[in-house]
C-alpha positions as CSV (number, residue, x, y, z in Angstrom):
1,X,-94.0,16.3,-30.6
2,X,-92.2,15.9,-34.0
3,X,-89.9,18.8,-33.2
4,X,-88.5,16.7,-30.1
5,X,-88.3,13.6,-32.2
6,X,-86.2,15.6,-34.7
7,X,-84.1,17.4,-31.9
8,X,-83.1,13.6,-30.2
9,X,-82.5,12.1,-33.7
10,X,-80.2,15.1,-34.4
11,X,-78.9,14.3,-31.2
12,X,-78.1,10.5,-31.7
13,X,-76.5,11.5,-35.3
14,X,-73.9,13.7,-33.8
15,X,-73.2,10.9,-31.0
16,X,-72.5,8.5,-33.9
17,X,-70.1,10.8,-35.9
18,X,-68.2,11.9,-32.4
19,X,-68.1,7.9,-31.4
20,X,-68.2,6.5,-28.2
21,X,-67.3,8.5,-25.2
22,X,-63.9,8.0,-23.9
23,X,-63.6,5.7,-21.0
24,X,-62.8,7.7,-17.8
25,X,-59.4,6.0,-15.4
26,X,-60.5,5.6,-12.0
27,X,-57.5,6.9,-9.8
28,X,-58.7,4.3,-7.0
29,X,-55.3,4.7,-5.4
30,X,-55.3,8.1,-4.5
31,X,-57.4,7.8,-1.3
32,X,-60.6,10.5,-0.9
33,X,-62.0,11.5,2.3
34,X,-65.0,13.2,4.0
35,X,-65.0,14.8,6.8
36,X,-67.9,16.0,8.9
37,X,-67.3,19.5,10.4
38,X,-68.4,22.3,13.0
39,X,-66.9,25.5,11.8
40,X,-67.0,28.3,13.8
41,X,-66.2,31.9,13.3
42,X,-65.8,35.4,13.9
43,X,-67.5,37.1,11.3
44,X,-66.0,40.5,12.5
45,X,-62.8,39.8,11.3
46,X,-63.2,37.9,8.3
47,X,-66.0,37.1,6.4
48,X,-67.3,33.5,5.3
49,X,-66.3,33.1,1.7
50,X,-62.7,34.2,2.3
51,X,-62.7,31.7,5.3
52,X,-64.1,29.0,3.1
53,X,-61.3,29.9,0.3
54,X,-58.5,29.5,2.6
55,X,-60.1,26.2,3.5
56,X,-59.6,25.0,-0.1
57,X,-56.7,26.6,-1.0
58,X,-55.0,24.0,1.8
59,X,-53.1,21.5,0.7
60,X,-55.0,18.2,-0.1
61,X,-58.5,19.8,0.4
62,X,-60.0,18.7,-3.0
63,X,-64.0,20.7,-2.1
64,X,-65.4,22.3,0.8
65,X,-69.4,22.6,0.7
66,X,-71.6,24.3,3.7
67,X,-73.8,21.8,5.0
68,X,-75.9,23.7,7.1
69,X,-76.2,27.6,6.9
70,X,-73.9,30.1,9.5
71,X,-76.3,30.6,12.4
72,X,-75.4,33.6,14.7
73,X,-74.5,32.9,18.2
74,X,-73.6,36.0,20.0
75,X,-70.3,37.5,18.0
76,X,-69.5,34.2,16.2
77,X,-70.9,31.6,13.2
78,X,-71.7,28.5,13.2
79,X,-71.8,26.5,10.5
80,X,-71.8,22.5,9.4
81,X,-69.9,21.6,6.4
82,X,-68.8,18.6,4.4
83,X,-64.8,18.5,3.3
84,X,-63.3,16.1,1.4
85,X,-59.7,15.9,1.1
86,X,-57.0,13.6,0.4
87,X,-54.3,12.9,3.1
88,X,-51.0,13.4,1.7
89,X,-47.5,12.3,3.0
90,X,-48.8,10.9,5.8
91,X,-51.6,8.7,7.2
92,X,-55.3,10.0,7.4
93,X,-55.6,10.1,11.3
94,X,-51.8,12.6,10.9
95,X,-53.7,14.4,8.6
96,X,-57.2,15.1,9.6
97,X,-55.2,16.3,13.2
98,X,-52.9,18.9,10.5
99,X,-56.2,19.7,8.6
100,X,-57.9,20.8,11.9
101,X,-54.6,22.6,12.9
102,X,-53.9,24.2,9.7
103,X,-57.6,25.3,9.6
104,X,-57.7,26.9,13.4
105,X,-55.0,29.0,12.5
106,X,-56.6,30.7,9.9
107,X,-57.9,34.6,11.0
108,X,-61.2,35.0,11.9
109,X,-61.5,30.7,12.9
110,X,-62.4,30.4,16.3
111,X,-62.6,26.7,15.5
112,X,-62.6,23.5,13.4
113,X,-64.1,20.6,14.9
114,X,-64.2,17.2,12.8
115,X,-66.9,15.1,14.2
116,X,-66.2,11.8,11.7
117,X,-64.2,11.3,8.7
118,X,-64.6,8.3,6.6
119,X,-63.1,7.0,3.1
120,X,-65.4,8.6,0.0
């Protein structure tokens, strides 16, 4: 027990010569979004992680996470997933439509299908 008392004193020393952590700027005015999505996919042509890269390598996509696991359905995947994004240049509603677009015209995306997207 002494050994974790000494490692946490340690611990609080260090914290006192570093000083107080910086206080972190919130960029409130750079709107964030989540969007709700049904991918699906041809895993014949391409496979998941390179679709999921060119996901986030689209402009304004900040993180793209699988919700749910691909489940096979004849030849394609289907899979929920969870983007966020921020819109930029134009209005959400213009954006979320490009997003979809942009995304359905990747190879190997049979399709995109946003079911919500709401302010993060």
């Amino acid at each position: 027990m002494s050994l974790i008392l000494e490692k946490w004193n340690k611990f609080k020393r260090l914290n006192e010569f570093v000083g107080r952590p910086k206080q972190y700027e919130s960029h409130s005015e750079v709107p964030l979004y989540i969007a709700d999505c049904i991918l699906r996919y041809n895993r014949e042509v391409q496979s998941q992680a390179d679709i999921l890269t060119r996901m986030r390598a689209l402009e304004g996509v900040t993180i793209i996470t699988v919700i749910e696991p691909a489940r096979r359905l004849g030849e394609m995947e289907v899979m929920r997933i969870k983007a966020k994004y921020t819109p930029i240049g134009m209005p959400v509603d213009k954006y979320t439509a490009v997003l979809e677009r942009k995304t359905n015209s990747i190879n190997g995306v049979l399709s995109l299908s946003i079911i919500r997207a709401i302010p993060a």
